[in-house]
C-alpha positions in Angstrom: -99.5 61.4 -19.1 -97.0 58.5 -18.7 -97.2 55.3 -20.2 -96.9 53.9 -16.4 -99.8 56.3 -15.6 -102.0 55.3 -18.3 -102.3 51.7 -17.3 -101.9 52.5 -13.2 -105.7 54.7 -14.3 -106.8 51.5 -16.3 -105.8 49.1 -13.1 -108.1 51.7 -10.3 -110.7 51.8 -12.7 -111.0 48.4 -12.7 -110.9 47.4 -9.0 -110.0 50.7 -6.7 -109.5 48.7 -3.8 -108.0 45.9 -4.7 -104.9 48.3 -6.4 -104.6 50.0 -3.7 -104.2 46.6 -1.6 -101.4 45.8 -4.5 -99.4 48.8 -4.2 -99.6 48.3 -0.3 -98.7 44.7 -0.5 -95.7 44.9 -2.5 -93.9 46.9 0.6 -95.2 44.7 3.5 -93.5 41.8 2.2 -93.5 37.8 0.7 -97.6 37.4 2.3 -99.1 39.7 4.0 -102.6 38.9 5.4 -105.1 41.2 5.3 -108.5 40.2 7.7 -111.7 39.9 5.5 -109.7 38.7 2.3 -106.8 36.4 3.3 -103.5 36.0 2.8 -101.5 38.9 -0.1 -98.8 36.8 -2.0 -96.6 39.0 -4.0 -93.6 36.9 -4.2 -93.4 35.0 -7.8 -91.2 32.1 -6.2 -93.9 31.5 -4.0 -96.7 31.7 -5.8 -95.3 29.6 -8.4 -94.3 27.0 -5.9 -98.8 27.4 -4.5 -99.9 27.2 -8.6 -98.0 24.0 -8.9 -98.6 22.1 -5.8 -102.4 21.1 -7.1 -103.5 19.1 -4.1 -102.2 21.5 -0.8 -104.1 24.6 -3.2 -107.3 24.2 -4.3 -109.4 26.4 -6.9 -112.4 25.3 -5.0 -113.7 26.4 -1.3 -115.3 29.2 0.7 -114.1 32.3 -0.8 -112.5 31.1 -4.3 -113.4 32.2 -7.7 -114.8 28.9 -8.4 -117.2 29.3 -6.2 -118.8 31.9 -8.9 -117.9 30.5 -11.8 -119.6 27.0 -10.8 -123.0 29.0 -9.9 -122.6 30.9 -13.2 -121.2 28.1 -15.7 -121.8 24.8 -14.1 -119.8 22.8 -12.5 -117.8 21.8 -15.8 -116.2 25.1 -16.4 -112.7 23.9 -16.1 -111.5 26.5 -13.8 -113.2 25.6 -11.1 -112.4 22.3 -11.2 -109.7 20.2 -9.3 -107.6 17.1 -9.1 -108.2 13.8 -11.2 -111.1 15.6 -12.9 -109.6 18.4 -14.3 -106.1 16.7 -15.5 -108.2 14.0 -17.5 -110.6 16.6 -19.2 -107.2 19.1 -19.8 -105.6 16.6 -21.5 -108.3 15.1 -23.5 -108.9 18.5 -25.0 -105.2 20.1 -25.1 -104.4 19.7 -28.6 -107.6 22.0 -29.8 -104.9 25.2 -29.0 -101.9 23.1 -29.7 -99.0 25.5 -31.5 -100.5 24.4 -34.9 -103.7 24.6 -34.7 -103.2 27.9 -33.0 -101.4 29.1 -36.1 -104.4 28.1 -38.1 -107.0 29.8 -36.3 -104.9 33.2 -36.1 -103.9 32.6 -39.9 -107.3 31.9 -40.9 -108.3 35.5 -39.6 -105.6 36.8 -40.9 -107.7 38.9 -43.7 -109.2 40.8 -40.7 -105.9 42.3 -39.7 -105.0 43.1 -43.3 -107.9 45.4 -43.3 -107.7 47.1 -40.4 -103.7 47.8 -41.0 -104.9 49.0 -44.4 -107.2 51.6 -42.8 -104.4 53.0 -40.7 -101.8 53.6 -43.9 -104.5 55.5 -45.3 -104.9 57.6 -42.3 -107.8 56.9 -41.1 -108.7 56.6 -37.0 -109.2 53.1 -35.7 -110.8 52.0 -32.2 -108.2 49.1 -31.5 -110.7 47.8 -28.7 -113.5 47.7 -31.4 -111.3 45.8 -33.5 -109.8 43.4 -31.2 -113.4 42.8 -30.2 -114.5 41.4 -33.4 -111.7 39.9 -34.4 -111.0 37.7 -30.9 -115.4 36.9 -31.1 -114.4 35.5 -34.5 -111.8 33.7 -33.0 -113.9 32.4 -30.6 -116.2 31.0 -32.9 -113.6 28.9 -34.9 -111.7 27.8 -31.7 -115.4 26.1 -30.8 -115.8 25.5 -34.0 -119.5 26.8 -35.2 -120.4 29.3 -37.1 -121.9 32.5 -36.0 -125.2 33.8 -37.5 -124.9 34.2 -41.1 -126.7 37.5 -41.5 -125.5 38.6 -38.4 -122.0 37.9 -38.1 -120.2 41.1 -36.7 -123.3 41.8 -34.2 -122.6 38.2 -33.0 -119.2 38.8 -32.8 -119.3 42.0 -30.5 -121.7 40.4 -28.7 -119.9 37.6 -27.2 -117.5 39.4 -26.2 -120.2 41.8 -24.5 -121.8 39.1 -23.0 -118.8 37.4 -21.3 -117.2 40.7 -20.0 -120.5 40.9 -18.2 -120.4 37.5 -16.9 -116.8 37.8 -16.4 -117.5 40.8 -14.3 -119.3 38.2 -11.3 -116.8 36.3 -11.3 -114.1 38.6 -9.0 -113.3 39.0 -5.4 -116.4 39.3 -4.4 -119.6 37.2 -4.2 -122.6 38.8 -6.6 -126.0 40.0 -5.4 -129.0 38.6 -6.2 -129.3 41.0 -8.8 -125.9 40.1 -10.4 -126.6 36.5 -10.1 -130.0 36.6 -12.0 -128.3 38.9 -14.2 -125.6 37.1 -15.1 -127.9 33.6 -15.3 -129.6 35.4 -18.0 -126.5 36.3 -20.0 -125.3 33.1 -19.7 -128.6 31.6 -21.4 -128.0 34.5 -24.0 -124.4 33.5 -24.8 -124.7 29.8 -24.7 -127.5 29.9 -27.4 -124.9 30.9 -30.3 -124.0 27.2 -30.0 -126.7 25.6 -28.8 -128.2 24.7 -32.1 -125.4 23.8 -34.2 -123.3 22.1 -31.1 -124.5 18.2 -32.6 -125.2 19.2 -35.9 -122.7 21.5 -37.4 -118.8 21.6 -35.4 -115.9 21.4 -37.4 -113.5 19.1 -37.0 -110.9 19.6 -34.5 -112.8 22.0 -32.9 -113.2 22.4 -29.2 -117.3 21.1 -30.3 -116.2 18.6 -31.6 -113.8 16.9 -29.4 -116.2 17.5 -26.1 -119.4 15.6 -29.0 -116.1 12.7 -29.4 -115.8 12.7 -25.7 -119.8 11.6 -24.5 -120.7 15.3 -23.5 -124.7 16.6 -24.2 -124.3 20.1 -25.0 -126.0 20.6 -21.4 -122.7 18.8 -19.9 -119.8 20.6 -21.8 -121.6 24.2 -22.0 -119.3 25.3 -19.1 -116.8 24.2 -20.9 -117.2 26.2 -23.9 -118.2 29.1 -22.1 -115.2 29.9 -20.4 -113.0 29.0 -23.5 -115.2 32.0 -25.3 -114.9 34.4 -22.2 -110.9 33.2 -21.5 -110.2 33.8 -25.1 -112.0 37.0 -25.9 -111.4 38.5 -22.7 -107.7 38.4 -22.7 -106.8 39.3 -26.2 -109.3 42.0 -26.2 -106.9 43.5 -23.0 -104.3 42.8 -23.5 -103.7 43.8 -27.6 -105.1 47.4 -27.0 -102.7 48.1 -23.6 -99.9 46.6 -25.4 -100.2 48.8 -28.3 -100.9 51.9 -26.4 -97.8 51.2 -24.0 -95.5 50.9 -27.2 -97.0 54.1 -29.1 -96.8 56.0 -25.2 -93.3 54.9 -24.3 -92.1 55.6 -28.2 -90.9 52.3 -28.3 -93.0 51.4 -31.1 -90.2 53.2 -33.3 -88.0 50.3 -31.7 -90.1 47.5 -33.2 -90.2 49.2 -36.8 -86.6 49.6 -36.6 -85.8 46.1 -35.6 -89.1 43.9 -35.9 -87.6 40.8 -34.3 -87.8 42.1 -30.9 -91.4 41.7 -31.4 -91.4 38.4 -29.5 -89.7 40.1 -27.1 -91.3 42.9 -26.9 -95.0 40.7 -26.1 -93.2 38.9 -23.6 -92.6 42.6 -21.9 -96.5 43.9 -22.8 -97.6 40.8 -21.0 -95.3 41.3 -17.8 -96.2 45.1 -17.5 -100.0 44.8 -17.9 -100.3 41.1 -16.4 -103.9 41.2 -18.0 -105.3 39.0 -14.9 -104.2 41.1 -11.8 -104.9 38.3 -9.0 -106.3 34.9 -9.0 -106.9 33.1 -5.8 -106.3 29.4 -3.8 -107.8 28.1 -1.3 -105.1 26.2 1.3 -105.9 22.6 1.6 -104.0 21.3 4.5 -101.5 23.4 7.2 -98.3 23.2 5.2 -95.0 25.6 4.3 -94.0 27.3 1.6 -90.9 29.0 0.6 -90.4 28.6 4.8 -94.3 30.3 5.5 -96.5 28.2 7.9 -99.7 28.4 6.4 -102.9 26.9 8.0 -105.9 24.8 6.3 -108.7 27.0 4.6 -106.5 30.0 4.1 -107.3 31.9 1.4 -104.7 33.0 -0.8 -105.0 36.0 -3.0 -102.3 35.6 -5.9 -101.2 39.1 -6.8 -99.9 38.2 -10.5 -99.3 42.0 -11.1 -97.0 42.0 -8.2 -95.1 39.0 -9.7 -94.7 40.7 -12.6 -92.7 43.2 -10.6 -90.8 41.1 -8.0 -87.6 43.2 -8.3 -85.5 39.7 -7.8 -86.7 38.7 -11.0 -87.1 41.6 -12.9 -84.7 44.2 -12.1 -85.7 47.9 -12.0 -89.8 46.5 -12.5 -91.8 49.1 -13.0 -90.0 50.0 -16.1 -90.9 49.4 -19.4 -88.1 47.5 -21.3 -88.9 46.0 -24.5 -85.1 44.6 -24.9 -85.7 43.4 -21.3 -84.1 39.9 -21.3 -86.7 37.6 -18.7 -85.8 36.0 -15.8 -86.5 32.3 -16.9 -87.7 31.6 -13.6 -90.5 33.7 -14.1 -91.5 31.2 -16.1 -94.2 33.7 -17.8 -96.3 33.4 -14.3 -98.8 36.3 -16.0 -100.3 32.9 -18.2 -100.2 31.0 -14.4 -98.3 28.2 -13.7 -98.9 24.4 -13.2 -102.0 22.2 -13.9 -104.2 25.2 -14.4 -101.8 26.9 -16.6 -103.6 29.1 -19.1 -105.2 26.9 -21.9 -105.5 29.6 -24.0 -100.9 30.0 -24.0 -100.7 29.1 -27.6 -103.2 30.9 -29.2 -102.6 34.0 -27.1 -99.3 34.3 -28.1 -100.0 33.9 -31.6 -102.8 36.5 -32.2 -100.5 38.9 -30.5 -97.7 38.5 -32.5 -100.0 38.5 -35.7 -101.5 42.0 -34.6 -98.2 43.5 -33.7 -96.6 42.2 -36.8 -99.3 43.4 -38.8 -99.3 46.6 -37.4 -95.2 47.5 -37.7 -96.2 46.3 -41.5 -98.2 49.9 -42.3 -94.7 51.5 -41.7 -95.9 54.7 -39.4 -95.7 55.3 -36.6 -99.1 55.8 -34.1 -101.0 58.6 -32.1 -103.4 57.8 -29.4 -106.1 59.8 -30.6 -108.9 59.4 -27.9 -108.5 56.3 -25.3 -111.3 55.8 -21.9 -110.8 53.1 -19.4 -113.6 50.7 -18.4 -114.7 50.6 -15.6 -115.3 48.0 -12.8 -114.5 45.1 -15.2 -112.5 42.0 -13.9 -109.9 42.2 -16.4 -108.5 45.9 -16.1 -109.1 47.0 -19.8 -109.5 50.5 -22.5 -113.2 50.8 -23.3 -111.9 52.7 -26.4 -108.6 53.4 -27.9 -108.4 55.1 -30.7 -105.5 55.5 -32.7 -104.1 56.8 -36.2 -101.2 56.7 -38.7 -98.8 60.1 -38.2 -97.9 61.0 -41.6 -94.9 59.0 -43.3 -91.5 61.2 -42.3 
């Protein structure tokens, strides 16, 4: 099976119908509405122009995401929130993932890698999701800034990451059941109690604890806050590491990288674009206005296809290839992190484990087999459950 194929199986998995909306909408053109979900956007010119323009597209209203994430998070959750509000809290809080404190975080885990690279040169099999797992959880932990369990550590590790893929999993296209909403209260209350206890007592400096404690917030107030930095963080890495690595080692271009590891930058850059680890988000139009020359009437709602961004053929010729010397359009502007004021917090630190894992990873010097892989299913980040993988013998 293709490399192509492999993460078109990951994608239906994921959200059947919505991939098969995708693949329609990229041939019925720029927006394409569809009645019972809104308005398709596939062009990335115009859905950059939507993500930037703050005020005429709203996060919040009948139909948006934030409607979810408010009634599962609270109403400080970041992503759901608009305007005044969210540009004062964004930029009291930005420098927690600046570029060096981002460098820390992934240095300081740095060990973790080193182990698991030393299991593949020995030849052992590795599940990559596994590992990404407990290694983003740890992340996690340091980027709030308190320490998980000390006799539990790993189990609190996975477990996170557990817990917000099932919250995460309310929070799509849809509105939950009843079920799904008790459910999903109850994980919440499970999740937010690894930092409950230590959130006034024990956060380290320069953590994301710490700064809300600096700011005023109760633990109460800011646990929305945290929440969604530990299912943001541990959700994407946990992808988007095991795709990337299974689209170099499927493609053969992993040979590329040991060859010439500076194209590792490059070839991230290229992972990210193929598998765009969030496939849609959505807006909610505020006012009638235009974009791009599109009337578009108050209390539309916009569906964001961000995979079909990735492949607007106008700024990345020849799309649905995968090109890891591919030289990016710089008006794409990396729209697969979002664009404007809600922007992906989590840029920085992203970037950086990536490149660590990657790095870490040409290091052993083999090349890789995909030994087993198995995709999840329904989750709202398409996503291996397991990939397993393993050294070939040194030629």
């Amino acid at each position: 099976m293709s490399a192509q194929l492999h993460e078109s199986v990951l994608h239906f998995s994921a959200h059947p119908l919505l991939w098969v909306l995708a693949r329609l909408a990229r041939r019925a053109g720029l927006l394409w509405k569809v009645p019972g979900l809104g308005v398709m956007v596939s062009d990335a010119e115009c859905a950059r122009e939507i993500l930037r323009r703050d005020r005429d597209f709203s996060k919040n209203g009948t139909g948006s995401f934030a409607q979810a994430m408010t009634a599962a998070l609270g109403p400080m959750a970041l992503g759901n929130m608009d305007g005044d509000d969210h540009r004062c809290l964004r930029t009291a809080i930005a420098d927690v993932l600046a570029p060096a404190r981002a460098d820390m975080l992934v240095r300081c885990r740095g060990g973790d890698l080193a182990s698991m690279c030393a299991r593949l040169a020995r030849g052992d099999c590795v599940d990559l999701v596994h590992f990404t797992r407990g290694w983003s959880g740890r992340i996690a932990f340091d980027v709030v800034g308190i320490a998980p369990p000390v006799t539990q550590e790993e189990e609190a590790c996975h477990e996170i990451v557990r817990l917000s893929e099932r919250l995460a999993s309310v929070l799509g296209f849809r509105d939950p059941s009843r079920r799904q909403a008790r459910i999903a209260l109850a994980d919440r209350e499970r999740l937010a109690a690894y930092f409950r206890e230590g959130y006034e007592r024990s956060a380290l400096p320069s953590s994301l604890a710490d700064r809300l404690q600096t700011l005023g917030f109760t633990f109460d107030e800011a646990v929305g806050l945290l929440l969604i930095y530990i299912i943001g963080g541990t959700l994407t890495i946990s992808a988007a590491l095991p795709r990337i690595i299974a689209l170099l080692v499927d493609s053969g271009a992993f040979a590329q990288l040991r060859k010439d590891p500076t194209g590792i930058p490059r070839a991230i850059d290229e992972g990210l674009r193929f598998i765009t680890p969030l496939p849609g988000t959505v807006r909610i139009v505020q006012r009638d206005t235009i974009v791009q020359g599109h009337r578009l009437t108050a209390g539309t709602r916009l569906v964001i296809l961000t995979h079909n961004l990735a492949r607007d053929e106008k700024l990345f010729p020849d799309p649905d290839r995968f090109d890891i010397t591919r030289m990016h359009n710089p008006r794409a502007a990396r729209l697969w992190y979002g664009a404007g004021p809600h922007r992906c917090a989590g840029f920085n630190l992203a970037q950086r484990e990536l490149k660590a894992a990657l790095s870490a990873m040409v290091g052993v010097g083999r090349e890789f087999r995909v030994v087993k892989r198995r995709a999840s299913i329904g989750a709202l980040i398409p996503a291996y459950a397991r990939l397993v993988i393993q050294a070939l013998p040194d030629s």
